[in-house]
DOGUMAR-126612 format. One record per atom (N, C-alpha, C): residue in three letters; x, y, z; chain; residue number from 1; atom name. Coordinates in pm, whole numbers, plus 50000, padded with zeros to 5 digits. Layout:
! residues N
+------+-------+-------+-------+-------+-----+------+
| rest |     X |     Y |     Z | kette |  nr | atom |
+------+-------+-------+-------+-------+-----+------+
|  ALA |     X |     Y |     Z |     A | NUM |   CA |
...
+------+-------+-------+-------+-------+-----+------+
This chain:
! residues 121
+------+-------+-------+-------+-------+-----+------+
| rest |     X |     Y |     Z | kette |  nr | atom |
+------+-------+-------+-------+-------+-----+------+
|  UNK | 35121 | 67647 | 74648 |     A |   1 |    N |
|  UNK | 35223 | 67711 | 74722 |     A |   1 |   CA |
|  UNK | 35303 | 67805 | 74634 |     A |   1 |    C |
|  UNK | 35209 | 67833 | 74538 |     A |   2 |    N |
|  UNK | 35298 | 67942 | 74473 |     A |   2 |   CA |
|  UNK | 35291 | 68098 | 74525 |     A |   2 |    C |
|  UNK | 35340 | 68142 | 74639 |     A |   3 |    N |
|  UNK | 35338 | 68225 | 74686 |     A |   3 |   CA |
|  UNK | 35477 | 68295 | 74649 |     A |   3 |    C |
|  UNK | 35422 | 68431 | 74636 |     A |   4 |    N |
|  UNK | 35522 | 68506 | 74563 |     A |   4 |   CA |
|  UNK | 35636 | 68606 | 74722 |     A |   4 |    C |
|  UNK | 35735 | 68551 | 74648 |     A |   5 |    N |
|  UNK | 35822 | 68616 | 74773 |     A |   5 |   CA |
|  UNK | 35899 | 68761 | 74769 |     A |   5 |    C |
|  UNK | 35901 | 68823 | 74846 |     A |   6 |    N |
|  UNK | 35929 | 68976 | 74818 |     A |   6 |   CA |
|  UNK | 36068 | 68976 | 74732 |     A |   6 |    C |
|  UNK | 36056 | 69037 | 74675 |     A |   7 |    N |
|  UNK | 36175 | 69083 | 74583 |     A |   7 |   CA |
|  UNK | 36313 | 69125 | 74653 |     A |   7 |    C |
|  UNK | 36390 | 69067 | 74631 |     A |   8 |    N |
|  UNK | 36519 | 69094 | 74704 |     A |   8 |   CA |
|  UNK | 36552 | 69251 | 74700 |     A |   8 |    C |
|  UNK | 36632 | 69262 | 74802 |     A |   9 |    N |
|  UNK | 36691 | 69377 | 74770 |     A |   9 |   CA |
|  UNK | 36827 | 69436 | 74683 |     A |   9 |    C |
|  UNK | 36868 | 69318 | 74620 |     A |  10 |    N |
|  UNK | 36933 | 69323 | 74510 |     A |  10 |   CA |
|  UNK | 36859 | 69389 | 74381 |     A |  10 |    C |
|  UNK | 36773 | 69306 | 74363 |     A |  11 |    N |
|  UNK | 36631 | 69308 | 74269 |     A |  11 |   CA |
|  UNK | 36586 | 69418 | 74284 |     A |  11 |    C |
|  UNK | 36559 | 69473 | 74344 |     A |  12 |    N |
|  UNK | 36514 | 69623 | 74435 |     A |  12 |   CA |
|  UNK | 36644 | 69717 | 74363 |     A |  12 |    C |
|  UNK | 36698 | 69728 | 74403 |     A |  13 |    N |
|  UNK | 36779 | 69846 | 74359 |     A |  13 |   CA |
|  UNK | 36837 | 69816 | 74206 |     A |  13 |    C |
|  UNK | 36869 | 69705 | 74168 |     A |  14 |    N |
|  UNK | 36878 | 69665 | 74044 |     A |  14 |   CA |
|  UNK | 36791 | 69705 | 73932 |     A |  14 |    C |
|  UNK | 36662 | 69733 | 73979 |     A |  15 |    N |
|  UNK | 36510 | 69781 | 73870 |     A |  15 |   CA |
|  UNK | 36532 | 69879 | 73905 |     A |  15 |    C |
|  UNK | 36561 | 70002 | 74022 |     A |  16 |    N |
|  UNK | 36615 | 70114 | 74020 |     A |  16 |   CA |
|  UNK | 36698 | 70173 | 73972 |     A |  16 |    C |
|  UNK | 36803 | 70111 | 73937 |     A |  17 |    N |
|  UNK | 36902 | 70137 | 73892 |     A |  17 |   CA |
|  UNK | 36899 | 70144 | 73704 |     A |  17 |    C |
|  UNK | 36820 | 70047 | 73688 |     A |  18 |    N |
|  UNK | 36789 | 70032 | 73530 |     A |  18 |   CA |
|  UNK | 36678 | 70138 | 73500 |     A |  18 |    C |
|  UNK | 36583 | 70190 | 73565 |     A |  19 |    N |
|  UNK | 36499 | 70271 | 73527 |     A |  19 |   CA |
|  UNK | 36594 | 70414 | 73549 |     A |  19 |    C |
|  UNK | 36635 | 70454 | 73665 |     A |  20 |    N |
|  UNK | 36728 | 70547 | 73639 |     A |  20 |   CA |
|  UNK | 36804 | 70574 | 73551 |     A |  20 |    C |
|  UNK | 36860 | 70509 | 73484 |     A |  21 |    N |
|  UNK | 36974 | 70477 | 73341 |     A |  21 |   CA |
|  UNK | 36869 | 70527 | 73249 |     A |  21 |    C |
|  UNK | 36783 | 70500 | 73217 |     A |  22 |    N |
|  UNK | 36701 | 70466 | 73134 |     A |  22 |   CA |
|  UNK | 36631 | 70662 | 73148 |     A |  22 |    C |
|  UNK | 36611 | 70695 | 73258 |     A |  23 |    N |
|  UNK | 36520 | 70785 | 73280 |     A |  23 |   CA |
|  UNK | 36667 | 70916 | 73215 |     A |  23 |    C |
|  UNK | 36825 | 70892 | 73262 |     A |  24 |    N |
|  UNK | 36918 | 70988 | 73249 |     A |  24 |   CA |
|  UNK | 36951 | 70915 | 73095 |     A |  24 |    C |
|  UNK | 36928 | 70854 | 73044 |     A |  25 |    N |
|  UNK | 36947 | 70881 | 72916 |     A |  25 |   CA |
|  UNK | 36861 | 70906 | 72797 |     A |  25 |    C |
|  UNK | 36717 | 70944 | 72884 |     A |  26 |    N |
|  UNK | 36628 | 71032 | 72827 |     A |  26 |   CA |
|  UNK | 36647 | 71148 | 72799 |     A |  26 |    C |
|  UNK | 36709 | 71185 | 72937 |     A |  27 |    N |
|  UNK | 36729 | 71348 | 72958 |     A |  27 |   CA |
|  UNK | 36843 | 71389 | 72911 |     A |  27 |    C |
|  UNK | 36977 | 71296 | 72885 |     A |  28 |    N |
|  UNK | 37073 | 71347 | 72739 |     A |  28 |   CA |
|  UNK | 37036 | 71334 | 72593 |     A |  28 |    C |
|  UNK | 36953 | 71254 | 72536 |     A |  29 |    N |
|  UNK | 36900 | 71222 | 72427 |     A |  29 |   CA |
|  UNK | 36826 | 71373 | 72415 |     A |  29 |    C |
|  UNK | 36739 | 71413 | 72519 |     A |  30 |    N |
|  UNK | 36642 | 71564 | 72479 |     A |  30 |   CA |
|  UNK | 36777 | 71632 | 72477 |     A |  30 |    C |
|  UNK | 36882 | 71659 | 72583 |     A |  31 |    N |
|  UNK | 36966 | 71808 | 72574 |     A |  31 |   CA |
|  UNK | 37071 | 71759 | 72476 |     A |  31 |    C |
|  UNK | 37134 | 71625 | 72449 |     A |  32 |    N |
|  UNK | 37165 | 71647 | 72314 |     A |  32 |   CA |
|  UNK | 37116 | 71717 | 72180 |     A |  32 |    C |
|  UNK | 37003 | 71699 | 72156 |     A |  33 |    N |
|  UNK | 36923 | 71711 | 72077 |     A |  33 |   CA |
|  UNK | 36907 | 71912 | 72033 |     A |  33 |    C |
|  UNK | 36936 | 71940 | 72196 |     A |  34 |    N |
|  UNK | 36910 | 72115 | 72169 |     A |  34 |   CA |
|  UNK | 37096 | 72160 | 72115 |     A |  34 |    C |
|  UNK | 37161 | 72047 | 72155 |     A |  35 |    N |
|  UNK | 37346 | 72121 | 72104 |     A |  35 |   CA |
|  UNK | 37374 | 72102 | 72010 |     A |  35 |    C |
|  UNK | 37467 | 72200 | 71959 |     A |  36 |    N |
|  UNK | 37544 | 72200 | 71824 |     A |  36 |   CA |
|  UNK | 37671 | 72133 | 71825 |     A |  36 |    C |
|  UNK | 37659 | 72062 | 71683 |     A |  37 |    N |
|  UNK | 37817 | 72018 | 71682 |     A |  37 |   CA |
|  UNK | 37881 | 72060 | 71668 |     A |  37 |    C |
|  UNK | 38054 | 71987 | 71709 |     A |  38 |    N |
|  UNK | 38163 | 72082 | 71686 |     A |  38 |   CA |
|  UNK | 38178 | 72134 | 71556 |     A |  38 |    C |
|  UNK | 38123 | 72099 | 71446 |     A |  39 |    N |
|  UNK | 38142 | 72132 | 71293 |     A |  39 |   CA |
|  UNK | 38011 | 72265 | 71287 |     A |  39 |    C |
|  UNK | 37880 | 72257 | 71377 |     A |  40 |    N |
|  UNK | 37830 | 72392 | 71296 |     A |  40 |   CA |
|  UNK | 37936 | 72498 | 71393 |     A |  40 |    C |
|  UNK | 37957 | 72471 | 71536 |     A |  41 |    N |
|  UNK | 38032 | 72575 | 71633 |     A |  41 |   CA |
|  UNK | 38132 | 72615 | 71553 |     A |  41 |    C |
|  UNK | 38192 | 72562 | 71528 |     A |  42 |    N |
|  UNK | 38335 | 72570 | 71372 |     A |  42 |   CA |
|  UNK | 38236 | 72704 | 71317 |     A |  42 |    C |
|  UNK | 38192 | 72639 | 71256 |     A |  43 |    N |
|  UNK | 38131 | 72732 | 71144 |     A |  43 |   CA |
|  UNK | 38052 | 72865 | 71168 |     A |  43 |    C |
|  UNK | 37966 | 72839 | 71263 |     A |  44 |    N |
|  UNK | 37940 | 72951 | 71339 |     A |  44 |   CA |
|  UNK | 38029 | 73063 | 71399 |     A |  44 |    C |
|  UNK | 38145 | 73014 | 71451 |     A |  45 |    N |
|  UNK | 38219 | 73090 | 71500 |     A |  45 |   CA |
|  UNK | 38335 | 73146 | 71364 |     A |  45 |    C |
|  UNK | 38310 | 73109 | 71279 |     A |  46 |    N |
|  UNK | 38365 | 73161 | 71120 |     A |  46 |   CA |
|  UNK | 38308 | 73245 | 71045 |     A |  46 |    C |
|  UNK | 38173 | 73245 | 71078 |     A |  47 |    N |
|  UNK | 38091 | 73340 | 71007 |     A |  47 |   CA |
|  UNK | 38090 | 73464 | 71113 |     A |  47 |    C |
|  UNK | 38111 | 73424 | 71250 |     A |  48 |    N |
|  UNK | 38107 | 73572 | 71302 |     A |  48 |   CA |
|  UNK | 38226 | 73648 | 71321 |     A |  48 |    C |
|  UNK | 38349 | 73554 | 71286 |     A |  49 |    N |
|  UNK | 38492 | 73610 | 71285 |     A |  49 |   CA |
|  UNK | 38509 | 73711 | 71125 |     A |  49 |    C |
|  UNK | 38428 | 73644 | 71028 |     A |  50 |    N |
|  UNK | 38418 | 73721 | 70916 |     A |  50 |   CA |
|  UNK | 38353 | 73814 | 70919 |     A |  50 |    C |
|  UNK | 38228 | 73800 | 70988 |     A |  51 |    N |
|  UNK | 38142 | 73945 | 71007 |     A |  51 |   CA |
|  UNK | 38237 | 74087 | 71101 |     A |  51 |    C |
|  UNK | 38294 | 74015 | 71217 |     A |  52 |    N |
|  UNK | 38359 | 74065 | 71334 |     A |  52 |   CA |
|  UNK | 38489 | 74171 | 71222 |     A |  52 |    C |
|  UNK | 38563 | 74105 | 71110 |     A |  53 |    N |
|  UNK | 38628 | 74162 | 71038 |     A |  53 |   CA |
|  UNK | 38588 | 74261 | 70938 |     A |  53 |    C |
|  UNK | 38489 | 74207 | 70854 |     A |  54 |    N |
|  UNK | 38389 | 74365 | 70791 |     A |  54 |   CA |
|  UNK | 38381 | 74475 | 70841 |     A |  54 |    C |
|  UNK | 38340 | 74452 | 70972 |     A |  55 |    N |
|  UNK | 38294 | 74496 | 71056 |     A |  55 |   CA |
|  UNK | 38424 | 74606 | 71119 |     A |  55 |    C |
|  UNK | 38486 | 74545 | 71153 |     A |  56 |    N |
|  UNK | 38635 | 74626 | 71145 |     A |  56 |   CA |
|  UNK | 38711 | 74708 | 71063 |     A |  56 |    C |
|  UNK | 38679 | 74662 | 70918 |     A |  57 |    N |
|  UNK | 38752 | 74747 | 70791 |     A |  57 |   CA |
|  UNK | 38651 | 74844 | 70778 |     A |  57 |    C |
|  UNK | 38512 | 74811 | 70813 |     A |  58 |    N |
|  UNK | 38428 | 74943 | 70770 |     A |  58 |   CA |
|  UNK | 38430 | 75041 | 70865 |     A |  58 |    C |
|  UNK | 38511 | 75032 | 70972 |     A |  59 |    N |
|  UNK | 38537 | 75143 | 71104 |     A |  59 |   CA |
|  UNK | 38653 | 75210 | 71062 |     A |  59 |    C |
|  UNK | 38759 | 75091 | 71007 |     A |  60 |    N |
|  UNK | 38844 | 75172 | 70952 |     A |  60 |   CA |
|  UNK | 38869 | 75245 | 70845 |     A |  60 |    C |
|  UNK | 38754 | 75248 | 70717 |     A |  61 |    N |
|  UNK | 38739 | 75310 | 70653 |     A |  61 |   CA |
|  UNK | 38683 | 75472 | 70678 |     A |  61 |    C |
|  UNK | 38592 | 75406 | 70786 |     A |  62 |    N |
|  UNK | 38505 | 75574 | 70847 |     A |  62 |   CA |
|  UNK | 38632 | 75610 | 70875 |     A |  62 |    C |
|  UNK | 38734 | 75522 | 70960 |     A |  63 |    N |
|  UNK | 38793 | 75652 | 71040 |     A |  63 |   CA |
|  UNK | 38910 | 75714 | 70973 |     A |  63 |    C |
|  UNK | 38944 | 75684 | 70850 |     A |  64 |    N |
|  UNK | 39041 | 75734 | 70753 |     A |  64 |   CA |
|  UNK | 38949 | 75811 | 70696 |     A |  64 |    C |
|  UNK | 38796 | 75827 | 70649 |     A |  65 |    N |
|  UNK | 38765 | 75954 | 70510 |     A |  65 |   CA |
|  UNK | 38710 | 76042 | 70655 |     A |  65 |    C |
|  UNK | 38690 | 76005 | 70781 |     A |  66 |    N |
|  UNK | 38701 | 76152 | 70878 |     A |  66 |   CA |
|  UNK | 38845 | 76189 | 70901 |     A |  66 |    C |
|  UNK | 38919 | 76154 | 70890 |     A |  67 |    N |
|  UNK | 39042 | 76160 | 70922 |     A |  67 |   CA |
|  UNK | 39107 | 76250 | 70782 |     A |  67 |    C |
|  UNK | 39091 | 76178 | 70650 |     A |  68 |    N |
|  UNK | 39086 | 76293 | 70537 |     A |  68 |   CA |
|  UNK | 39023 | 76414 | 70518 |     A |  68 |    C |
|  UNK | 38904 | 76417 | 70548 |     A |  69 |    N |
|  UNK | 38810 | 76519 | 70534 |     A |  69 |   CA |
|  UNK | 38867 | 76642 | 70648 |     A |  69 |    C |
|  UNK | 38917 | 76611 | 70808 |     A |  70 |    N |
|  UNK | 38968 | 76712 | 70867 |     A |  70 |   CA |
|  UNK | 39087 | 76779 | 70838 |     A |  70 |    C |
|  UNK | 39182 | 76678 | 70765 |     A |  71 |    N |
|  UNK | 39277 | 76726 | 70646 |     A |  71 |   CA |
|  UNK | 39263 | 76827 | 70572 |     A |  71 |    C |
|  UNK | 39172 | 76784 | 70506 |     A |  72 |    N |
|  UNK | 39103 | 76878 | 70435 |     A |  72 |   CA |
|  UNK | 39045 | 77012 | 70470 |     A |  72 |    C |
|  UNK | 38974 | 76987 | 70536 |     A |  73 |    N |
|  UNK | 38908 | 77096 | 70617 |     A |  73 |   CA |
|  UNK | 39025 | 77211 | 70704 |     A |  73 |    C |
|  UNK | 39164 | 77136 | 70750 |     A |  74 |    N |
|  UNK | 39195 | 77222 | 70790 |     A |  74 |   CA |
|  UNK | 39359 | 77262 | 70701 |     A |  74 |    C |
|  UNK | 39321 | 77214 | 70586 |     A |  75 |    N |
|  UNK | 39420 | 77269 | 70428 |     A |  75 |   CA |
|  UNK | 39383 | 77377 | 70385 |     A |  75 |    C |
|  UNK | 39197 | 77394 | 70442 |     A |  76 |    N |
|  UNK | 39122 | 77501 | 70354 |     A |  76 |   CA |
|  UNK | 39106 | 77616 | 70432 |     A |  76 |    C |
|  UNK | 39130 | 77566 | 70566 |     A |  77 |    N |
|  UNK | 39142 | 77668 | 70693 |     A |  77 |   CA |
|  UNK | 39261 | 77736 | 70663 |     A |  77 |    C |
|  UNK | 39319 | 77715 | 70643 |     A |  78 |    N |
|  UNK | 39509 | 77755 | 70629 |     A |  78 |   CA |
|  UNK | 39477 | 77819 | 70531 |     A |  78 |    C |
|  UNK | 39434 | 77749 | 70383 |     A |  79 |    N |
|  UNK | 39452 | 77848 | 70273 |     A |  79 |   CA |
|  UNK | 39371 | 77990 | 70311 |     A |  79 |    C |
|  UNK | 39261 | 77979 | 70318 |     A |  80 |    N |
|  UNK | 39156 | 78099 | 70408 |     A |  80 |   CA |
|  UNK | 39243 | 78198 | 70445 |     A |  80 |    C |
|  UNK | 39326 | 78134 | 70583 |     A |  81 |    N |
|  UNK | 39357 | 78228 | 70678 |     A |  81 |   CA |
|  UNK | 39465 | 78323 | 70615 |     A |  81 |    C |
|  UNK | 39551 | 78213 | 70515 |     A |  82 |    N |
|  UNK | 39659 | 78271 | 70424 |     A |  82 |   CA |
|  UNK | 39633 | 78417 | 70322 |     A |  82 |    C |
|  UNK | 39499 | 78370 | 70262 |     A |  83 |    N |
|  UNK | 39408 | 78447 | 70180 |     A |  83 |   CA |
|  UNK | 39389 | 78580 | 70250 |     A |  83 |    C |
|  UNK | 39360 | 78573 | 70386 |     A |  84 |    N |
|  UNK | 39312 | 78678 | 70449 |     A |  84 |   CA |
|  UNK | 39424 | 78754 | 70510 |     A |  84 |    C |
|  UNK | 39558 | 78681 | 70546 |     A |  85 |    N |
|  UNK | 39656 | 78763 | 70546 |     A |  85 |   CA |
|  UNK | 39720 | 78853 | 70442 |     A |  85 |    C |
|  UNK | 39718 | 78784 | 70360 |     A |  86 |    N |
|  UNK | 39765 | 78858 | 70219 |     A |  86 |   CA |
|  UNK | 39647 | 78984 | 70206 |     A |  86 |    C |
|  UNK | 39563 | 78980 | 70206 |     A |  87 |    N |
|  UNK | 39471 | 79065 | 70200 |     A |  87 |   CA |
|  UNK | 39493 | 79211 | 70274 |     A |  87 |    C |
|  UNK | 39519 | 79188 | 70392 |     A |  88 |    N |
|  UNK | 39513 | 79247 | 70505 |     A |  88 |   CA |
|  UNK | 39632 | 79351 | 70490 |     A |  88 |    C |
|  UNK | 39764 | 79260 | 70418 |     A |  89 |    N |
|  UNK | 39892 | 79338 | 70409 |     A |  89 |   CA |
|  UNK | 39829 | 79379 | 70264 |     A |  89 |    C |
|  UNK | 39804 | 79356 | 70183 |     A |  90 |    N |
|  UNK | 39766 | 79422 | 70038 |     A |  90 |   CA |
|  UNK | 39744 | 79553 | 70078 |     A |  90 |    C |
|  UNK | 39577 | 79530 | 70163 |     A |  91 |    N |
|  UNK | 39553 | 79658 | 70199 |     A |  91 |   CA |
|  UNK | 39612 | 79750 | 70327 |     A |  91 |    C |
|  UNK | 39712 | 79705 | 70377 |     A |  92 |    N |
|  UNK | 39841 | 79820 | 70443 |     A |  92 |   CA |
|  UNK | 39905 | 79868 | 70311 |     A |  92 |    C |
|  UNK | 39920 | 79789 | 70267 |     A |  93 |    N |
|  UNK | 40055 | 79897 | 70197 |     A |  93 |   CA |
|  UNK | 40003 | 79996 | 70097 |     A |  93 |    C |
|  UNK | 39867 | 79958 | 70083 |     A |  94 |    N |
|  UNK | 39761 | 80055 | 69987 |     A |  94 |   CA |
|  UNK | 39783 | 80175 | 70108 |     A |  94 |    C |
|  UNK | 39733 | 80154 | 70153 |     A |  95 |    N |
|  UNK | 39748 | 80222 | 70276 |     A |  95 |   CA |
|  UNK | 39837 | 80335 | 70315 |     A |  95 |    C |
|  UNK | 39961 | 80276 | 70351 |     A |  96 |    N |
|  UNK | 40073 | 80358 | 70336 |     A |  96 |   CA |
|  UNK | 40112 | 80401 | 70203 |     A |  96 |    C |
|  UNK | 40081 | 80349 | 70093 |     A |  97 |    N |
|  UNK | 40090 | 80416 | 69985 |     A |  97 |   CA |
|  UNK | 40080 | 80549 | 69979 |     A |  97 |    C |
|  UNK | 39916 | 80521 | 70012 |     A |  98 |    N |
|  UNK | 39836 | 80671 | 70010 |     A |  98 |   CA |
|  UNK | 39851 | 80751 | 70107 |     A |  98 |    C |
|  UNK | 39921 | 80745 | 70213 |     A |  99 |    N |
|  UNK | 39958 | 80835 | 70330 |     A |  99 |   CA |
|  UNK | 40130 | 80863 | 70292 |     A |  99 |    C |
|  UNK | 40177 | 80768 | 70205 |     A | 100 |    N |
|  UNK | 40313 | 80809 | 70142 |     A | 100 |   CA |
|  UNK | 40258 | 80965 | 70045 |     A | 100 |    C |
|  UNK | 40162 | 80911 | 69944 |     A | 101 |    N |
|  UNK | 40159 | 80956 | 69839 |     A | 101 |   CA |
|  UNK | 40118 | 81150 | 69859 |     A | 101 |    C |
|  UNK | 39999 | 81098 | 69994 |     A | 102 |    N |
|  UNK | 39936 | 81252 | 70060 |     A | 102 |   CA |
|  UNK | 40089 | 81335 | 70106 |     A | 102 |    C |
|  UNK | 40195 | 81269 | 70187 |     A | 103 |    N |
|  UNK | 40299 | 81342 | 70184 |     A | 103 |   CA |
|  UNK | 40363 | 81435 | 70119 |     A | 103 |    C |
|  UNK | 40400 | 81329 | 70031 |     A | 104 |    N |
|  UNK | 40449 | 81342 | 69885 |     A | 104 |   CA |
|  UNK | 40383 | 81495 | 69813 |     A | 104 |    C |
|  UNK | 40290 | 81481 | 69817 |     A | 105 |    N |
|  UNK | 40235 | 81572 | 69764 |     A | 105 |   CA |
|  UNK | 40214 | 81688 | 69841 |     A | 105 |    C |
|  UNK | 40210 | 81703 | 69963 |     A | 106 |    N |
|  UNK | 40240 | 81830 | 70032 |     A | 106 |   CA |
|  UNK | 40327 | 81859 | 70038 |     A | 106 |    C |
|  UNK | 40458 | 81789 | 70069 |     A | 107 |    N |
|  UNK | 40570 | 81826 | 70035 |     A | 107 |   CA |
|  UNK | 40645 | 81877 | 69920 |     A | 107 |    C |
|  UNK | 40586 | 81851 | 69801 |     A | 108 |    N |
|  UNK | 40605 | 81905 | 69635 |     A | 108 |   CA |
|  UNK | 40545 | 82043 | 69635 |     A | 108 |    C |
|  UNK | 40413 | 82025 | 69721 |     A | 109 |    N |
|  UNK | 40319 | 82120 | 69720 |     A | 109 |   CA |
|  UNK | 40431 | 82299 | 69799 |     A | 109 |    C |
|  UNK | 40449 | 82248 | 69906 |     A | 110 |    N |
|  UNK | 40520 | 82315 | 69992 |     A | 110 |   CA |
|  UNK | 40654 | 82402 | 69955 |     A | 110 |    C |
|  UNK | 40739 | 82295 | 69861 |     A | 111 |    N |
|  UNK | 40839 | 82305 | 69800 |     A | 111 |   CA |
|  UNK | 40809 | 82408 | 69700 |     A | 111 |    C |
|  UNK | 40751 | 82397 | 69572 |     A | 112 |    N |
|  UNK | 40668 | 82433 | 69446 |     A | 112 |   CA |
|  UNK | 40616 | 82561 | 69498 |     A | 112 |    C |
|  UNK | 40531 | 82640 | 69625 |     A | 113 |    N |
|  UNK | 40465 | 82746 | 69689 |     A | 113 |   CA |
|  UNK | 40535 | 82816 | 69720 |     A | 113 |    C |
|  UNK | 40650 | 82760 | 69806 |     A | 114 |    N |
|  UNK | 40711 | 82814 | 69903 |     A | 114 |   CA |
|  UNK | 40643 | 82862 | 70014 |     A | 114 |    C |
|  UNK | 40536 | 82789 | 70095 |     A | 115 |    N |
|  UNK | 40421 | 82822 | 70175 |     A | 115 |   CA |
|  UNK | 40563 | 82786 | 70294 |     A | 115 |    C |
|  UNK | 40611 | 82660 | 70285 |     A | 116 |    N |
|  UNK | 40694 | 82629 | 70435 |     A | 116 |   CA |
|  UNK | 40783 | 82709 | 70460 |     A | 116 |    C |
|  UNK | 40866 | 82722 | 70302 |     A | 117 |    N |
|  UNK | 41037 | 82757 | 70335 |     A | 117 |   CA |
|  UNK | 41041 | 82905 | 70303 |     A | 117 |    C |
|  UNK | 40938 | 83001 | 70304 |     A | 118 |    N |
|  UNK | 40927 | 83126 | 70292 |     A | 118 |   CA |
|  UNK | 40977 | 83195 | 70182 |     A | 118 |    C |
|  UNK | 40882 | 83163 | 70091 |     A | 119 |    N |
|  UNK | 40899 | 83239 | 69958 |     A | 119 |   CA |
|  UNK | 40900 | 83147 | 69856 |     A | 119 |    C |
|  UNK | 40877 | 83193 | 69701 |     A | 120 |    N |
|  UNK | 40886 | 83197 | 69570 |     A | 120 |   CA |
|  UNK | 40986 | 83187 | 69548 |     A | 120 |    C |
|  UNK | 41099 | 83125 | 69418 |     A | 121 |    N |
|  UNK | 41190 | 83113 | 69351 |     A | 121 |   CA |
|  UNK | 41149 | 83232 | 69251 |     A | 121 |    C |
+------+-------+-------+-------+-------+-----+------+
């Protein structure tokens, strides 16, 4: 009479319940396994805050020697333009010099002839 009697339904969900456990703490044991701890995340996130900062001073370096260089560039523009003004008046007053000087000299001329003021001394 050893006849085996169906398994309760305590028993029943009880072996369900243990294989389930068993089956979800398989499946944290694997996705544990793929995460990082809080100490490499630490660290990880330190090495890219240091990179993130390099990374920053070397933008701000570009953007100070472009920032010098248009300085520059427009110190040399100025001097140029300065250069070329001076130039410009140099050669006026050469200029009027020589339209002084052509005067000048017809007028001596004129004077000296007496071609304008009618007659010789």
């Amino acid at each position: 009479m050893s006849e085996e009697l169906p398994p309760s339904l305590f028993n029943i969900l009880r072996s369900d319940l243990s294989q389930m456990r068993a089956e979800t703490n398989g499946r944290l044991d694997n996705l544990s396994r793929d995460m990082v701890t809080s100490a490499m995340l630490a660290q990880v996130t330190s090495n890219q805050k240091e990179r993130d900062d390099r990374q920053d001073a070397r933008i701000r370096a570009l953007e100070t020697d472009a920032d010098d260089r248009e300085k520059e560039q427009r110190r040399i523009a100025e001097e140029q333009r300065k250069a070329k003004a001076q130039q410009f008046f140099s050669i006026g007053l050469a200029a009027f010099g020589v339209v002084g000087s052509i005067i000048s000299a017809i007028v001596v001329w004129s004077v000296t002839s007496g071609a304008l003021f009618g007659g010789a001394v």
